[in-house]
C-alpha positions as CSV (number, residue, x, y, z in Angstrom):
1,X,91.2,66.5,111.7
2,X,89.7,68.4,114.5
3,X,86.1,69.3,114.1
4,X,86.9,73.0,114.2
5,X,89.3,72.0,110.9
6,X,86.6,70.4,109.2
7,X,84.5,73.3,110.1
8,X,86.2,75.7,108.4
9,X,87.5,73.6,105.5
10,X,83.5,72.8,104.3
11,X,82.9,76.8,104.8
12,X,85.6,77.2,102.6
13,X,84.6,74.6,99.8
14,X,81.0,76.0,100.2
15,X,82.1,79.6,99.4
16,X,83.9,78.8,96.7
17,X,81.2,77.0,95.5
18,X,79.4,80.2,96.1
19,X,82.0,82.4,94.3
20,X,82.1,80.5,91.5
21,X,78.0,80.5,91.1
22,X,78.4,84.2,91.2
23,X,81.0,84.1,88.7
24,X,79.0,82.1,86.4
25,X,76.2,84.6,87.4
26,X,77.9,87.2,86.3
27,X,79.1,86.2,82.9
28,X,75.8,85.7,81.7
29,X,75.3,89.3,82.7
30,X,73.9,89.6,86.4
31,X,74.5,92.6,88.1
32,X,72.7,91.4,91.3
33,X,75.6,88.4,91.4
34,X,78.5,90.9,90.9
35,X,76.8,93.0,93.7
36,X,77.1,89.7,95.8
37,X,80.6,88.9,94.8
38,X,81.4,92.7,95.6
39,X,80.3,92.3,99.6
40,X,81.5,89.0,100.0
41,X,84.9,89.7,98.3
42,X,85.3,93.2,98.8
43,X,87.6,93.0,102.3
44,X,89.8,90.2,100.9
45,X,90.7,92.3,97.9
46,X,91.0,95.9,99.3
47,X,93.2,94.5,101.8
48,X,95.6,92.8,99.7
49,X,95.2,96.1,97.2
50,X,96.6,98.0,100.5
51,X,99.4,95.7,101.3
52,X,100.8,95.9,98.1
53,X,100.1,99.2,97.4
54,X,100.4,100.9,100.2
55,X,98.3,103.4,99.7
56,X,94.8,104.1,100.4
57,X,93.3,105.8,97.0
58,X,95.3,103.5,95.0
59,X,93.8,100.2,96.8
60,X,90.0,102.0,96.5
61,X,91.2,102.7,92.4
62,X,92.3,98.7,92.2
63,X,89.3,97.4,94.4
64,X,87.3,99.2,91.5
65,X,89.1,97.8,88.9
66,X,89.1,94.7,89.9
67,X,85.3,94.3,89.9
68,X,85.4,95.8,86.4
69,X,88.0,93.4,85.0
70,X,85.8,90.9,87.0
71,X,82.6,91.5,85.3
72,X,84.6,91.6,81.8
73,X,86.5,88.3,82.4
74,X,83.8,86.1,84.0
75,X,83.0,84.7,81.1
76,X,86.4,83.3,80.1
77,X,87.1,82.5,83.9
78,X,87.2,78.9,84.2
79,X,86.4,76.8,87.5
80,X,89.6,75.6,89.4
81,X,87.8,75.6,92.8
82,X,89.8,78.7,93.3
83,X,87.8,81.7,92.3
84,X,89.0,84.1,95.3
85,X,92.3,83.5,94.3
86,X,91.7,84.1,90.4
87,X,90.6,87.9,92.0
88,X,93.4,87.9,94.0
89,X,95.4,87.6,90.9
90,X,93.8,90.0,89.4
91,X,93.9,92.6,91.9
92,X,98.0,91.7,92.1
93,X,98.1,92.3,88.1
94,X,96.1,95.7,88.8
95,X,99.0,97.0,91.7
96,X,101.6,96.0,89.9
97,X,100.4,97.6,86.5
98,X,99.2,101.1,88.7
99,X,102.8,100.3,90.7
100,X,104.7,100.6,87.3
101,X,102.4,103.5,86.4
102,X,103.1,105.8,89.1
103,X,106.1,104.5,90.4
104,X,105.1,105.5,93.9
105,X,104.9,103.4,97.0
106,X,104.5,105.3,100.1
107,X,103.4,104.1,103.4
108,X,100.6,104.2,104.9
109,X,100.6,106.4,107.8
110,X,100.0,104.4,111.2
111,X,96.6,105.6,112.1
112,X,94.9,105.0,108.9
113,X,95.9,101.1,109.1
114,X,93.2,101.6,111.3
115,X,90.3,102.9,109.5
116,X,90.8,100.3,106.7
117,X,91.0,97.3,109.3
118,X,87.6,95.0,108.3
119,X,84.6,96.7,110.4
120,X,83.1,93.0,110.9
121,X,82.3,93.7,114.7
122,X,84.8,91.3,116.1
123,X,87.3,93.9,117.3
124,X,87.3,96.9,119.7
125,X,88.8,100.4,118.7
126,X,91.6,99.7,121.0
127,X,92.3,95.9,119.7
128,X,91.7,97.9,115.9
129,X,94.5,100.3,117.3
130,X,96.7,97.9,119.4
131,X,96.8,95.5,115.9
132,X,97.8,98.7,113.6
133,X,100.7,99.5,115.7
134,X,101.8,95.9,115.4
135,X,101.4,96.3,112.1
136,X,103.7,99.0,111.6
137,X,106.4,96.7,113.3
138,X,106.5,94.3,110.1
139,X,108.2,94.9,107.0
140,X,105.5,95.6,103.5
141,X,106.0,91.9,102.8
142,X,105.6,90.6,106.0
143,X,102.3,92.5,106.3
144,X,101.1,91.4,103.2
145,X,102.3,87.7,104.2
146,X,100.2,88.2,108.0
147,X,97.0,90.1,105.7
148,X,96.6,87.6,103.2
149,X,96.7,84.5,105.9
150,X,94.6,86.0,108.8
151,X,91.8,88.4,106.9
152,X,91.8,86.7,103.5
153,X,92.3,83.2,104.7
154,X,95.0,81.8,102.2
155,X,97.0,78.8,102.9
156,X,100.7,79.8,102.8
157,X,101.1,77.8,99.6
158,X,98.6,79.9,97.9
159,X,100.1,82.9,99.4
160,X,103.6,81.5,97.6
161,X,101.8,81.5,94.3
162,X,100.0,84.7,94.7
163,X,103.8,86.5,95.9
164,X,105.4,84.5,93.4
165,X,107.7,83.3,96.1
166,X,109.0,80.2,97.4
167,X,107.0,78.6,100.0
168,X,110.0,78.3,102.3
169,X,110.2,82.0,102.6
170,X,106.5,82.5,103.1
171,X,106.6,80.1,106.1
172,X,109.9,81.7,107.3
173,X,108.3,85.0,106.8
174,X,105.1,84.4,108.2
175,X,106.5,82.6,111.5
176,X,109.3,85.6,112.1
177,X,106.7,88.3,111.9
178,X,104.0,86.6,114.5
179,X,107.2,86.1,116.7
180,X,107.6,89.9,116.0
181,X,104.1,90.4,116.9
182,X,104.4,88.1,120.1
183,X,107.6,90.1,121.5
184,X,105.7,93.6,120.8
185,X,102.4,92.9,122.8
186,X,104.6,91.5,125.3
């Protein structure tokens, strides 16, 4: 394993360690912990809320609801060493449920992909721009496939599980839209 593998892999252990001290946190009642869960958490969720849903309001409505069904459920949440992904199941239970609800799915428009990009400093207006129009090039699954892998950080067998899909067609479907993305910035 290379040491920028084991790098990330303990950051990863150590924040779920961290979510699921929040969790615990919160199901005794702690508002400060559900405030830390919230900025840690929020990108990860709203983001997957968008790919589903494309939809901006909707994803604020489920990123909302989510925390809510959060600070309700924390107390019957048990460890797995997988708390993002218990929210992550949430928040797809919440998109399919406001899915079914308002049986609407329209897309995004191409320059608000932008504005709901994470603001974590590492990317310029153009690159913010430049990755939003290679967005657009991908199909809704495909983007959720590329969203949940680079800004969530899911393995593509935990993508499988969250998508309810086979893992074959993740990794088929994750490889075909970074070629995509290769042949458009070239």
């Amino acid at each position: 394993m290379s040491p920028f593998a084991a790098k990330t892999e303990y950051k990863r252990e150590e924040a779920s360690t961290d979510l699921d001290a929040l969790l615990k946190d919160i199901s005794e009642g702690s508002q400060d912990a559900l405030a830390q869960l919230y900025r840690y958490t929020r990108s990860s969720v709203y983001s997957f809320a968008l790919s589903i849903l494309k939809n901006t309001h909707d994803a604020e409505d489920v990123l909302h609801d989510c925390y809510v069904s959060v600070w309700h459920g924390a107390a019957g949440y048990r460890s797995q060493g997988k708390p993002l992904a218990w929210m992550m199941t949430i928040t797809r239970n919440l998109c399919l449920q406001r899915i079914r609800e308002r049986r609407k799915t329209a897309d995004i428009p191409q320059e608000e992909w932008t504005l709901h990009l994470p603001d974590d400093g590492r990317l310029t207006m153009e690159e913010k721009c430049v990755l939003s129009a290679c967005l657009e090039k991908l199909s809704a699954q495909e983007r959720q496939i590329v969203t949940l892998f680079a800004v969530s950080g899911f393995k593509h067998r935990e993508i499988a599980t969250l998508l309810e899909l086979p893992l074959s067609t993740v990794l088929s479907k994750y490889h075909r839209a970074i070629k995509r993305l290769k042949q458009h910035l070239q």
